[in-house]
DSSP file (Angstrom, degrees, kcal/mol; ACC not computed):
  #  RESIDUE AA STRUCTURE BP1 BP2  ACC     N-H-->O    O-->H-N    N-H-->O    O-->H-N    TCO  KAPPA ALPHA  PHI   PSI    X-CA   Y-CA   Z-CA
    1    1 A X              0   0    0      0, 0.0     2,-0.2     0, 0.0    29,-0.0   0.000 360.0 360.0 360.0 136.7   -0.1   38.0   26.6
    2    2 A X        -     0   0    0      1,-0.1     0, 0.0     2,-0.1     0, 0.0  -0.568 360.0-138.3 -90.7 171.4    2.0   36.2   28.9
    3    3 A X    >   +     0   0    0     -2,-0.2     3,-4.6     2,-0.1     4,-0.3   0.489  49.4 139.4-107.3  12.8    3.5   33.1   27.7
    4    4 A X  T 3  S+     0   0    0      1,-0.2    -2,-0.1     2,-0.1     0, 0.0  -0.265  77.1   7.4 -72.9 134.8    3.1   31.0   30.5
    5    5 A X  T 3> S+     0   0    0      3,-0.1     4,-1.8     4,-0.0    -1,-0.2   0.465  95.0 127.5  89.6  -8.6    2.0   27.3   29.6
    6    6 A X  H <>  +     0   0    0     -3,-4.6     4,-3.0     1,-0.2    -2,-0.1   0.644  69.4  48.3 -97.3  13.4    2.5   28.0   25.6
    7    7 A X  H  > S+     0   0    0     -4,-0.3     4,-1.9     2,-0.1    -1,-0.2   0.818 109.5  48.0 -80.7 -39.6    4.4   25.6   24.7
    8    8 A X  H  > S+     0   0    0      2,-0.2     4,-1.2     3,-0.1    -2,-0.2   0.950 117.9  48.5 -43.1 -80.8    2.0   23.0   26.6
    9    9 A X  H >< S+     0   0    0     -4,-1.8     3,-2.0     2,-0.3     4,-0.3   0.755 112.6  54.4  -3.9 -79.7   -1.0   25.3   24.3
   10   10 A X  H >X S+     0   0    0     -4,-3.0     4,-2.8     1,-0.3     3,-1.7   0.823 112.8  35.5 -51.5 -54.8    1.4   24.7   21.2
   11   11 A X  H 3< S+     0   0    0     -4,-1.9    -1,-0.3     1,-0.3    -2,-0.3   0.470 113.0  56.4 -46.6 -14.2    1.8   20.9   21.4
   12   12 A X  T << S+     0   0    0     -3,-2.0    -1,-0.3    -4,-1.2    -2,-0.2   0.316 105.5  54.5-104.9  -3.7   -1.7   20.4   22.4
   13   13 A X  T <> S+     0   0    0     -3,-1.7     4,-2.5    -4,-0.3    -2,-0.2   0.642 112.7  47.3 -73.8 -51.7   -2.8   22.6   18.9
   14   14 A X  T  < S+     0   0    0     -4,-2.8    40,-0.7     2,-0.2    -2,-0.1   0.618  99.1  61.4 -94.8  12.9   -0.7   20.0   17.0
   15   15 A X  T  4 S+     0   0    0     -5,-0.2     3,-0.4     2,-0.2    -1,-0.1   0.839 109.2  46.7 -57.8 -69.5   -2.0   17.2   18.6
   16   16 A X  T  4 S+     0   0    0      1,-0.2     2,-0.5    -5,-0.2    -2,-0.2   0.722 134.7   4.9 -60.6 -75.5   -5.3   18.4   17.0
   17   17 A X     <  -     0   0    0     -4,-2.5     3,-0.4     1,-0.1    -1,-0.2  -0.996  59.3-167.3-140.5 121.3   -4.0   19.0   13.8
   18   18 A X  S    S+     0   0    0     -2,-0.5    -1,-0.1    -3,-0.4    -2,-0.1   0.732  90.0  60.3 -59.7 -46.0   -0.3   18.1   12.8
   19   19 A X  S    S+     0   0    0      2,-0.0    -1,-0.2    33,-0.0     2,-0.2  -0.292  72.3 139.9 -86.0  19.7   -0.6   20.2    9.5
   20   20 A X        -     0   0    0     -3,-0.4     2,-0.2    -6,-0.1    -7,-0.0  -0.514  49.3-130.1 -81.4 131.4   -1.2   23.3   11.2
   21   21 A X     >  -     0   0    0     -2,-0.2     4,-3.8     1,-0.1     3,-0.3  -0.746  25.1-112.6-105.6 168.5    0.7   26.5    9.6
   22   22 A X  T  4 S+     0   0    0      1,-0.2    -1,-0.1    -2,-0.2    14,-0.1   0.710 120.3  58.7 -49.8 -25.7    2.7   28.8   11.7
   23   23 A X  T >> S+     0   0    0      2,-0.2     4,-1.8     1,-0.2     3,-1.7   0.949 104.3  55.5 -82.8 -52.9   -0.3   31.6   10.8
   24   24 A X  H 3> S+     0   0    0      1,-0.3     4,-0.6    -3,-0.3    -2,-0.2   0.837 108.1  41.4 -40.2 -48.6   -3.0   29.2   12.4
   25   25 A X  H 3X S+     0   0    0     -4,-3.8     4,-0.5     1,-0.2    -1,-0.3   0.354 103.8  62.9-118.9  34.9   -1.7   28.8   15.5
   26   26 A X  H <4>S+     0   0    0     -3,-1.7     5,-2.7    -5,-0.2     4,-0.3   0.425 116.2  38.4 -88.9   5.9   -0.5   32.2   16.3
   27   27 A X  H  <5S+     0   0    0     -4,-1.8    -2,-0.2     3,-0.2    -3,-0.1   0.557 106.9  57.5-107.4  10.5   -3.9   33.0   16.0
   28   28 A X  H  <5S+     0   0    0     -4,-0.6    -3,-0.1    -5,-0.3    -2,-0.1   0.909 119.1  35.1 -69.5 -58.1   -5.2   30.3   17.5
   29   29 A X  T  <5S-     0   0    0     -4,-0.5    -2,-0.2    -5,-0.1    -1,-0.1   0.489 108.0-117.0 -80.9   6.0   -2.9   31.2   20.6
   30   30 A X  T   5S+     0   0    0     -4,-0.3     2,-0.2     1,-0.2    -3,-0.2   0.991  78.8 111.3  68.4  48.2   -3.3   34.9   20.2
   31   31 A X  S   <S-     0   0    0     -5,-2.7     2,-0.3   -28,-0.0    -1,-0.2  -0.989  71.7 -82.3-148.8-176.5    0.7   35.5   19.6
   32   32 A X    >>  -     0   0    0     -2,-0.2     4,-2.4     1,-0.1     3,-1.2  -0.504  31.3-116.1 -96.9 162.7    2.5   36.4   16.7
   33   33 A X  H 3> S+     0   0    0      1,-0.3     4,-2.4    -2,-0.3    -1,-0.1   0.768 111.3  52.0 -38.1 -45.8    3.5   34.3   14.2
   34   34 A X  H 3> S+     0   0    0      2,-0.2     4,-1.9     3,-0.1     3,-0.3   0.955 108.3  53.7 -63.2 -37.7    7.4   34.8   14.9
   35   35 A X  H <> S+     0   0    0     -3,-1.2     4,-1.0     2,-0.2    -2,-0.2   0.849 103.4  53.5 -73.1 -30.9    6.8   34.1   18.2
   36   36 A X  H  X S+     0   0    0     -4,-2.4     4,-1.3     2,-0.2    -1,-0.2   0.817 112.1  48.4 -54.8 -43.0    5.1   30.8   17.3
   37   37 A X  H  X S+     0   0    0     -4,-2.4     4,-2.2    -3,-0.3    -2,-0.2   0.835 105.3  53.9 -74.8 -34.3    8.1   29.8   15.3
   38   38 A X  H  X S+     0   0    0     -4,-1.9     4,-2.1     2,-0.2    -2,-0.2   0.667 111.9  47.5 -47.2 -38.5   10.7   30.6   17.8
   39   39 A X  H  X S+     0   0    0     -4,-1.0     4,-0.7     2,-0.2    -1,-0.2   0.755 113.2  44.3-109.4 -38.7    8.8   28.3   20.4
   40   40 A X  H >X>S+     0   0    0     -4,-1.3     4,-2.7     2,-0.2     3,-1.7   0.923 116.1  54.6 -68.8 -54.1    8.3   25.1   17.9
   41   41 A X  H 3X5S+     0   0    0     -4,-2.2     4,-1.6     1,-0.3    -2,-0.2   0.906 113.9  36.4 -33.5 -52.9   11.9   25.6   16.9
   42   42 A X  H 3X5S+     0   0    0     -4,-2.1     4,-1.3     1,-0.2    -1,-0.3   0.600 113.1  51.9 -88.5   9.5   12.9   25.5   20.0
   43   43 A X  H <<>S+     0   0    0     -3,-1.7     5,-0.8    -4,-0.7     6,-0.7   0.885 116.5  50.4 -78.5 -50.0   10.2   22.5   21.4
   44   44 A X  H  <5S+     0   0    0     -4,-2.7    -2,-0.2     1,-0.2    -3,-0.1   0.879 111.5  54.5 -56.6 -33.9   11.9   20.5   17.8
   45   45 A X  H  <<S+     0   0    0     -4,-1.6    -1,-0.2    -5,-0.6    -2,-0.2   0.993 109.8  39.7 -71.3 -67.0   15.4   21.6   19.6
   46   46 A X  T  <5S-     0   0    0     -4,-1.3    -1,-0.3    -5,-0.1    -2,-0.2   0.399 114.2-104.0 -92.4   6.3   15.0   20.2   22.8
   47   47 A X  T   5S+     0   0    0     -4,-0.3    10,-0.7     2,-0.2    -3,-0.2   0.224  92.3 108.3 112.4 -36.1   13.3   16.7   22.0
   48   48 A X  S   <S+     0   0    0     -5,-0.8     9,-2.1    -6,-0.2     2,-0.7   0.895  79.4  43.6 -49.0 -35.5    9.9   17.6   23.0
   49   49 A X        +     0   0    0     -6,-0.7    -1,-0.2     7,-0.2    -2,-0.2  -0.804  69.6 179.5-104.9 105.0    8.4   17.8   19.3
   50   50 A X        -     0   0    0     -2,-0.7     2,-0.3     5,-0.3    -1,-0.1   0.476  59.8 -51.5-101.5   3.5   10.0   14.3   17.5
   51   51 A X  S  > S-     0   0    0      0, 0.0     4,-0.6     0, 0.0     2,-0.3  -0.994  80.9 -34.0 162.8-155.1    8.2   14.9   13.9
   52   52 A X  T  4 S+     0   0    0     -2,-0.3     2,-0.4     2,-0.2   -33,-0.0  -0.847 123.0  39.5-145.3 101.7    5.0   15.6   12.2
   53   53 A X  T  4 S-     0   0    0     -2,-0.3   -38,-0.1   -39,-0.1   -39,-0.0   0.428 128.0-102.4 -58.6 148.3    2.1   14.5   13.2
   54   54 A X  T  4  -     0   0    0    -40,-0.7     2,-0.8    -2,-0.4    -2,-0.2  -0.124  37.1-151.3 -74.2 157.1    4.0   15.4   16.2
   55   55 A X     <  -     0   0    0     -4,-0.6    -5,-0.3     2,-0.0     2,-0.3  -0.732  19.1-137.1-127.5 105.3    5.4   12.9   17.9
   56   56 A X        -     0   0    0     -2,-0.8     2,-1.8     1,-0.1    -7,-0.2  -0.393  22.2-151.4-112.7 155.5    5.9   13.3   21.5
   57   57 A X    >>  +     0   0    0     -9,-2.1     2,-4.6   -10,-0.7     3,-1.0  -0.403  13.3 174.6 -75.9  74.9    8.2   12.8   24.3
   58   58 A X  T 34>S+     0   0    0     -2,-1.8     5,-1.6     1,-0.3    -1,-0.2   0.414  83.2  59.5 -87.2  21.2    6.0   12.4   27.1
   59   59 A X  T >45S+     0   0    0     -2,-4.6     3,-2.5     3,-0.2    -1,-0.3   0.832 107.9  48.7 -90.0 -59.7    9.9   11.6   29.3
   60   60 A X  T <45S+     0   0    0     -3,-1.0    -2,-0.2     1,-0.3   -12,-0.1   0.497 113.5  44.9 -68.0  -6.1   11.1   15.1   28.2
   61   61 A X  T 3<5S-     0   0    0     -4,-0.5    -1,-0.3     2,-0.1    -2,-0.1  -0.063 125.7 -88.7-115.3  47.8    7.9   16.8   29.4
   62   62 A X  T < 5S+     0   0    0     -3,-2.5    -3,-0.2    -5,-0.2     2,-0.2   0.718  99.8  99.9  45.7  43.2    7.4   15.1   32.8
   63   63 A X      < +     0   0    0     -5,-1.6    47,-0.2    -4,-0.2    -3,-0.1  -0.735  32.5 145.2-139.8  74.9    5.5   12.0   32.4
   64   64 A X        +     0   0    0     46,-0.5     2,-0.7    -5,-0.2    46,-0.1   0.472  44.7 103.4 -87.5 -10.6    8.6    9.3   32.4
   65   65 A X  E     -A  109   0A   0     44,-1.5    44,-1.8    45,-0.1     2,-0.4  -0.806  51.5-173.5 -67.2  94.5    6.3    6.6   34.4
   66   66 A X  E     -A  108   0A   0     -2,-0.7    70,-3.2    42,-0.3     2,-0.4  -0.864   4.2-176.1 -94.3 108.6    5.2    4.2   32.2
   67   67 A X  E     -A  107   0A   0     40,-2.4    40,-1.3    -2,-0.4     2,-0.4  -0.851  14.4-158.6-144.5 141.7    2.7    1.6   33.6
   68   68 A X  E     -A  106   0A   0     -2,-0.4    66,-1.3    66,-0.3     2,-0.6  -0.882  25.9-161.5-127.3  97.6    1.4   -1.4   31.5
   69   69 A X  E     -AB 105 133A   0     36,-1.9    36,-1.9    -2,-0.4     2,-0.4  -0.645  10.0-162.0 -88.3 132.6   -2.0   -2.4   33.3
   70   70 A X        -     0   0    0     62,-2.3    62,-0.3    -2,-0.6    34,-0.2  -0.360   9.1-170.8 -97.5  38.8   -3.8   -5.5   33.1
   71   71 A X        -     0   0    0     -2,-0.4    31,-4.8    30,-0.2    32,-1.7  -0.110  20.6-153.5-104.5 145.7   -7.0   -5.8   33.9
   72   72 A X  E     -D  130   0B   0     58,-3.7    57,-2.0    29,-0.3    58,-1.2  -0.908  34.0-161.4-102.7 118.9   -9.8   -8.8   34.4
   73   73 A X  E     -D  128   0B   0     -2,-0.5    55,-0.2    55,-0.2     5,-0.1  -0.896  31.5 -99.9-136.8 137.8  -13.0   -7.4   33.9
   74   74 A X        -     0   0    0     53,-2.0     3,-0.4    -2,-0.3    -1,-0.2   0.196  51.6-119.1  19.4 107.6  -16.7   -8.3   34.6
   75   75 A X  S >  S+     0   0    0      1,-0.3     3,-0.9     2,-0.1    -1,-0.1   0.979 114.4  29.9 -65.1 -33.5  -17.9  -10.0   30.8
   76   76 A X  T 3  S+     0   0    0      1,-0.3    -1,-0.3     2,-0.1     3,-0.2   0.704 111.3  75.6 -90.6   3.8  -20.9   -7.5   29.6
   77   77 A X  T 3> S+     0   0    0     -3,-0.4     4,-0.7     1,-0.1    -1,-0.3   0.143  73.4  91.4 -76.0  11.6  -18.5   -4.7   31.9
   78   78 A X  T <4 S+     0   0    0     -3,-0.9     5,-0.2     1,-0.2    -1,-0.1   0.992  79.8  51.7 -79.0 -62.2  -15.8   -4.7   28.6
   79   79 A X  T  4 S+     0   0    0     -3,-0.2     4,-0.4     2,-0.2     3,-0.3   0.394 116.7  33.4 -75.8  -5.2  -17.3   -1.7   26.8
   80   80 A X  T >> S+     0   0    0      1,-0.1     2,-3.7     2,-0.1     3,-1.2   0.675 116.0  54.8-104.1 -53.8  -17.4    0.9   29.7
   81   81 A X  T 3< S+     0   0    0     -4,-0.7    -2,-0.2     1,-0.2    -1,-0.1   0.259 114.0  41.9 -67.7  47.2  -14.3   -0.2   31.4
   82   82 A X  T 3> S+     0   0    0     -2,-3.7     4,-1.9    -3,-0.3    -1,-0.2   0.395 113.2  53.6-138.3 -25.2  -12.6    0.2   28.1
   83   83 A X  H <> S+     0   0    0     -3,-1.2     4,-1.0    -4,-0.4    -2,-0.2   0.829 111.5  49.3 -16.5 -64.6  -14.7    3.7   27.6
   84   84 A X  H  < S+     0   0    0     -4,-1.1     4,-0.4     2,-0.2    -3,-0.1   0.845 110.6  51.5 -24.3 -65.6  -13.3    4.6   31.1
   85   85 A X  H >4 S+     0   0    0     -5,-0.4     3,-2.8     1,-0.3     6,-0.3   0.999 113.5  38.3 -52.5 -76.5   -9.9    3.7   30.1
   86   86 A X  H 3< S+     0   0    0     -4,-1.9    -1,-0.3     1,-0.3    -2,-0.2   0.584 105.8  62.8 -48.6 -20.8   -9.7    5.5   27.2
   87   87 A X  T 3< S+     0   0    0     -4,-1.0     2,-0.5     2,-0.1    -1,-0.3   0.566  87.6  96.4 -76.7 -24.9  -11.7    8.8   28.6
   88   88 A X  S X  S-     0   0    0     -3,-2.8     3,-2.4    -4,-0.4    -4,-0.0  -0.617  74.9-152.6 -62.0 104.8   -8.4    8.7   31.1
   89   89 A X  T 3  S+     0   0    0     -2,-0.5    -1,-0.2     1,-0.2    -3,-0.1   0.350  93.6  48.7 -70.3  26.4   -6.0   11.3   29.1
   90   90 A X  T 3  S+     0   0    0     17,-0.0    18,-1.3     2,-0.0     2,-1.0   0.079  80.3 101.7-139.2  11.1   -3.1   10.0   30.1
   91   91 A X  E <   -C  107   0A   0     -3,-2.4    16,-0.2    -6,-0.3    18,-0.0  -0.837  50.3-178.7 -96.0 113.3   -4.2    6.4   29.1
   92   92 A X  E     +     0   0A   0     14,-1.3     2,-0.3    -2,-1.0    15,-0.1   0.455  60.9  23.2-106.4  12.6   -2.0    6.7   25.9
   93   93 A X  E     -C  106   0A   0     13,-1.8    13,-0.9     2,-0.0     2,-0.2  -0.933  61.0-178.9-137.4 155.9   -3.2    2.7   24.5
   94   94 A X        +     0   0    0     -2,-0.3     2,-0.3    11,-0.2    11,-0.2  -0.797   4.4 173.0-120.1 147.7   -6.1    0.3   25.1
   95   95 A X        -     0   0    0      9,-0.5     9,-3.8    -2,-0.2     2,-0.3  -0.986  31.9-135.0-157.1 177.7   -6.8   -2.8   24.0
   96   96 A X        -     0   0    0     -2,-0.3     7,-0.2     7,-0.2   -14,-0.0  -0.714  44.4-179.4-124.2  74.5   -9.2   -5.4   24.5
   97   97 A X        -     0   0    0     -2,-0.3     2,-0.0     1,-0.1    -2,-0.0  -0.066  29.2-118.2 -46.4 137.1   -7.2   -9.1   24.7
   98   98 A X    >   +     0   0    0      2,-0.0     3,-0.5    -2,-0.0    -1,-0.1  -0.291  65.7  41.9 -91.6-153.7   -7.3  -12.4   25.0
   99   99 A X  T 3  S-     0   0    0      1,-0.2     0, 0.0     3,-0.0     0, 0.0  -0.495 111.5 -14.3  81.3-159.5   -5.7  -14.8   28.0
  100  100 A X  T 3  S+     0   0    0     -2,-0.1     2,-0.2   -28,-0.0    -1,-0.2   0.653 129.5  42.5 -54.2 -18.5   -5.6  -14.3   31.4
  101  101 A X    <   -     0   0    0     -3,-0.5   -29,-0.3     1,-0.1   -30,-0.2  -0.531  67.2-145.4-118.5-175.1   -6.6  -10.6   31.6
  102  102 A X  S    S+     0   0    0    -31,-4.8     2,-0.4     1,-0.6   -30,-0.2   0.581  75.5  29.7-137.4  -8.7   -9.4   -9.1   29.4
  103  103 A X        -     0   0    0    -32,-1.7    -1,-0.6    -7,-0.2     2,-0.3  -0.975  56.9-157.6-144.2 142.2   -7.8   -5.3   28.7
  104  104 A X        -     0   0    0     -9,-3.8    -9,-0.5    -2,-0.4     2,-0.3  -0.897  13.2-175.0-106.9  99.0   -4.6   -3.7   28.4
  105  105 A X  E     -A   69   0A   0    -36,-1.9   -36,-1.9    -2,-0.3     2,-0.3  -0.633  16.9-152.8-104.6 154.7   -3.8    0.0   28.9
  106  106 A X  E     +AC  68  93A   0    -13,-0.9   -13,-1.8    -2,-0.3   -14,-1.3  -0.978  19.0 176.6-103.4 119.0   -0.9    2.1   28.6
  107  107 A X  E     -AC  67  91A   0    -40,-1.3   -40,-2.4    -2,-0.3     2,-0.3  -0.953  18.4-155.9-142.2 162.6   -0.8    5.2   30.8
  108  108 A X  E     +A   66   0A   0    -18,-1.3   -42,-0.3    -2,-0.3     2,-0.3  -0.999  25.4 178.0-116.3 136.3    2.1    7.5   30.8
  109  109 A X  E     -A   65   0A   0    -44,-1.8   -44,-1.5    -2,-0.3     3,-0.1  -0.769  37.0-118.0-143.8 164.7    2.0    9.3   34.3
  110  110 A X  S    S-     0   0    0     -2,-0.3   -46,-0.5   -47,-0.2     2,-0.2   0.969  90.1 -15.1 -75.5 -49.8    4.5   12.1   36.1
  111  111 A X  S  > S-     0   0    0    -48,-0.1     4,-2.3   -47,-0.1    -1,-0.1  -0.771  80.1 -92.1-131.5 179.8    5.6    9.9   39.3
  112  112 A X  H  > S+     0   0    0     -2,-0.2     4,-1.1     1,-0.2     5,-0.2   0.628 116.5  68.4 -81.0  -3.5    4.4    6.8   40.8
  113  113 A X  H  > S+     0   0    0      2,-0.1     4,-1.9     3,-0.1    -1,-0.2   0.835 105.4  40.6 -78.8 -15.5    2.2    8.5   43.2
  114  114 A X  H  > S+     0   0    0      2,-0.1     4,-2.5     3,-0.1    -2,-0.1   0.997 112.2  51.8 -49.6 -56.9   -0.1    9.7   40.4
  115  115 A X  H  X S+     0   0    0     -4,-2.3     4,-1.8     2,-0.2     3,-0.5   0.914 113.0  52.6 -42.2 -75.9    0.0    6.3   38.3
  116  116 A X  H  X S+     0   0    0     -4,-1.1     4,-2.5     1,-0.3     5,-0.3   0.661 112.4  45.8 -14.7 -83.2   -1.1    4.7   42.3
  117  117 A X  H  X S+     0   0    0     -4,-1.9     4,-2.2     1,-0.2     5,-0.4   0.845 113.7  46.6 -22.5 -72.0   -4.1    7.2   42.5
  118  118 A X  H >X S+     0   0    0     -4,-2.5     4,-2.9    -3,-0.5     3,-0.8   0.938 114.6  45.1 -45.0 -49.1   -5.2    6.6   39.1
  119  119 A X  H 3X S+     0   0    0     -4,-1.8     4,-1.8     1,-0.3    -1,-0.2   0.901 114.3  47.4 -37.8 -49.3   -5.0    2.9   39.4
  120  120 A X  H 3< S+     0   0    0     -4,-2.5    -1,-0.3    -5,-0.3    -2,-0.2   0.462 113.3  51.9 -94.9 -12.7   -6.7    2.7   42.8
  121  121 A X  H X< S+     0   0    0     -4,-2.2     3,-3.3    -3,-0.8     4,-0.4   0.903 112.3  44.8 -25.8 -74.4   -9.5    5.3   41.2
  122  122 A X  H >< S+     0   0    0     -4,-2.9     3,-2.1    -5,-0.4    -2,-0.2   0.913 110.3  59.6 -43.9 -53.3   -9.9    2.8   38.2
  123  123 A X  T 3< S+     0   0    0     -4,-1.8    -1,-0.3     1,-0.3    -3,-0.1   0.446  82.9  79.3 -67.8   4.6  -10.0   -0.5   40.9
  124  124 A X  T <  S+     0   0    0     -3,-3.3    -1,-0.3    -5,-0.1    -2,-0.2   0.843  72.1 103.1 -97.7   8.3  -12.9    0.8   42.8
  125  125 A X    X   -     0   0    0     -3,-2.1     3,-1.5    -4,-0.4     2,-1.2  -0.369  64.9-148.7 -51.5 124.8  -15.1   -0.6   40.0
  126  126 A X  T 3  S+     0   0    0      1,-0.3    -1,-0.1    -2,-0.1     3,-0.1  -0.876  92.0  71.0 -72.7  83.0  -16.9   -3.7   40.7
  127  127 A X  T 3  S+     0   0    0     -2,-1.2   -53,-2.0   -55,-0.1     2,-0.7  -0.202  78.2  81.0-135.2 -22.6  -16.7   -4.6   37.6
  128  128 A X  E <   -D   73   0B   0     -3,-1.5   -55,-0.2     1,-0.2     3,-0.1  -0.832  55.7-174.8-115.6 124.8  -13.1   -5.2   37.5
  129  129 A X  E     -     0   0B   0    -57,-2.0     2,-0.3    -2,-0.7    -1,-0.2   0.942  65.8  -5.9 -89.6 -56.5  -12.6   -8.7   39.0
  130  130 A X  E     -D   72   0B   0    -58,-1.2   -58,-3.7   -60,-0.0     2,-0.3  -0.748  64.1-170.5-156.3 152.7   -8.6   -8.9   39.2
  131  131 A X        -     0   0    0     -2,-0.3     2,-0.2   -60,-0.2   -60,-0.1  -0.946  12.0-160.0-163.4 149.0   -5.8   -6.6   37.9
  132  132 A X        -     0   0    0    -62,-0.3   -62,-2.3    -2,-0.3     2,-0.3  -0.987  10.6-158.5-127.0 138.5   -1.9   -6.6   37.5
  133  133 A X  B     -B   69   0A   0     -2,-0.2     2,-0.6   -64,-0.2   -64,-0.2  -0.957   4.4-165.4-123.5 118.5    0.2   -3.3   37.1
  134  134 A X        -     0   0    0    -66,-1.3   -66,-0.3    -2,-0.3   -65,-0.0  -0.808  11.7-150.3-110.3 112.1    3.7   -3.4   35.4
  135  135 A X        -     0   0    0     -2,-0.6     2,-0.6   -68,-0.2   -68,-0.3  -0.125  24.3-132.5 -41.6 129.0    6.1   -0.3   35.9
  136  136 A X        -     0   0    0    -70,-3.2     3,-0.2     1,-0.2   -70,-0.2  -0.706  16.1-165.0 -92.5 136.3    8.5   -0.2   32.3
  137  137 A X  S    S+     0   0    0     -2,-0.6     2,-0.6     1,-0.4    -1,-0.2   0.863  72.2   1.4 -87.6 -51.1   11.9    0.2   33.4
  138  138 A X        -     0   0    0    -72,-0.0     2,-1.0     0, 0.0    -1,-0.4  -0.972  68.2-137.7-136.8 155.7   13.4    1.2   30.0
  139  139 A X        -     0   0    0     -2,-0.6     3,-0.2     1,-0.2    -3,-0.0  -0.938  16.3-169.4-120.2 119.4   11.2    1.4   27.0
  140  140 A X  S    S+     0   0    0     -2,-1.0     2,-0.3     1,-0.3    -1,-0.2   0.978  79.4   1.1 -64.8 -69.8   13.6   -0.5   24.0
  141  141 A X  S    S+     0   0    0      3,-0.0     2,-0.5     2,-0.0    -1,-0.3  -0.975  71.4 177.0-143.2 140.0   11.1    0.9   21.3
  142  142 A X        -     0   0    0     -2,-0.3    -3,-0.0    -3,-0.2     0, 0.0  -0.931  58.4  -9.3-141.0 119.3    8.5    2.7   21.7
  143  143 A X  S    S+     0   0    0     -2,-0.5     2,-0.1     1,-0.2    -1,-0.1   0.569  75.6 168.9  82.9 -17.9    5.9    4.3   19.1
  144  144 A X        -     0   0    0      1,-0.1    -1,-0.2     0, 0.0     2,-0.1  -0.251  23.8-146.0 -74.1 131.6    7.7    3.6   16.1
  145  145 A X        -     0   0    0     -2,-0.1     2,-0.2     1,-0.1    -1,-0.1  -0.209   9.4-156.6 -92.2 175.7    6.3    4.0   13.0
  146  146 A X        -     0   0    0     -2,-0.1     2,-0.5     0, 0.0    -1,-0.1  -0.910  24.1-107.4-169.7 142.0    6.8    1.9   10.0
  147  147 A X        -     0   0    0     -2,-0.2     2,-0.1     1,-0.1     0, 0.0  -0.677  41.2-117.8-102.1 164.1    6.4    2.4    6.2
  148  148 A X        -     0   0    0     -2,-0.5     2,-0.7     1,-0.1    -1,-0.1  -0.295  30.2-103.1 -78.7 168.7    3.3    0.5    4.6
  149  149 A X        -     0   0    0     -2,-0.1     2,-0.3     2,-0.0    -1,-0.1  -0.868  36.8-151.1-115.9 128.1    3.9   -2.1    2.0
  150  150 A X        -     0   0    0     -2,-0.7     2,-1.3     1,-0.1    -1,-0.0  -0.485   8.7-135.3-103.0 164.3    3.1   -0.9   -1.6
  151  151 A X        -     0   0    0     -2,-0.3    -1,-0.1     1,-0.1    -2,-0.0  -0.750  16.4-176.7-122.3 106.3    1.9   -3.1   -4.7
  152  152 A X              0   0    0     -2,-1.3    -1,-0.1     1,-0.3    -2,-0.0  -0.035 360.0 360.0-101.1  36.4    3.7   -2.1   -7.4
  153  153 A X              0   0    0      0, 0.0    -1,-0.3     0, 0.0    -2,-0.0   0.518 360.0 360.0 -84.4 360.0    1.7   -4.6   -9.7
């Protein structure tokens, strides 16, 4: 088998299940089981893979664009353009706000010509009356998880 694209394969295995053992997905990907560990090691090594459920760097695999979109949308229009959104794989939030705008996505994109395309895809819906697009310049914190609070009554 050649191995081109199996690290993309492996991370897209533990998307789908975090808890996955090394035996599972070499035969999910038809390679052997050393070779499966050699290739998470080295995904863990270089940043791509940040934990378990994996937690990923979308900078370190070439989607460093970061776009916070804003959209004003059409009122009984919420539930497919937020259908839409989410059907987008590279819209990696949505949510459905109040104020001025009536959704908010998160998409992580490779350059700004994708993010453009996509946007200007998304806009030719009549259903969405007004939109504002902000580029993130540095992302502070991003993802971070958080322990729950237990009741030790």
């Amino acid at each position: 088998m050649t191995y081109e694209n199996l690290d993309a394969k492996l991370v897209n295995a533990l998307l789908g299940d975090g808890r996955a053992s090394l035996r599972s997905l070499a035969e999910e990907l038809d390679v052997s089981v050393t070779t499966v560990s050699n290739h998470l090691s080295d995904l863990e090594e270089e940043g791509v893979i940040e934990g378990y459920t994996p937690r990923l760097d979308y900078d370190a695999v070439g989607y460093d664009v970061t776009a916070v979109i804003q959209l004003q949308v059409e009122g009984n229009a919420l539930p497919d353009i937020t259908d839409t959104l989410r059907e987008h794989r590279q819209m990696i939030s949505v949510y459905e706000v109040t104020g001025d705008y009536d959704v908010i996505a998160i998409g992580k994109f490779k350059d700004t010509d994708g993010m453009n395309d996509q946007i200007k895809e998304l806009l030719t819906d009549p259903d969405i009356k007004a939109s504002n697009t902000s580029v993130v310049l540095n992302a502070v914190s991003e993802n971070e998880q958080f322990e729950l609070d237990v009741d030790d009554t």
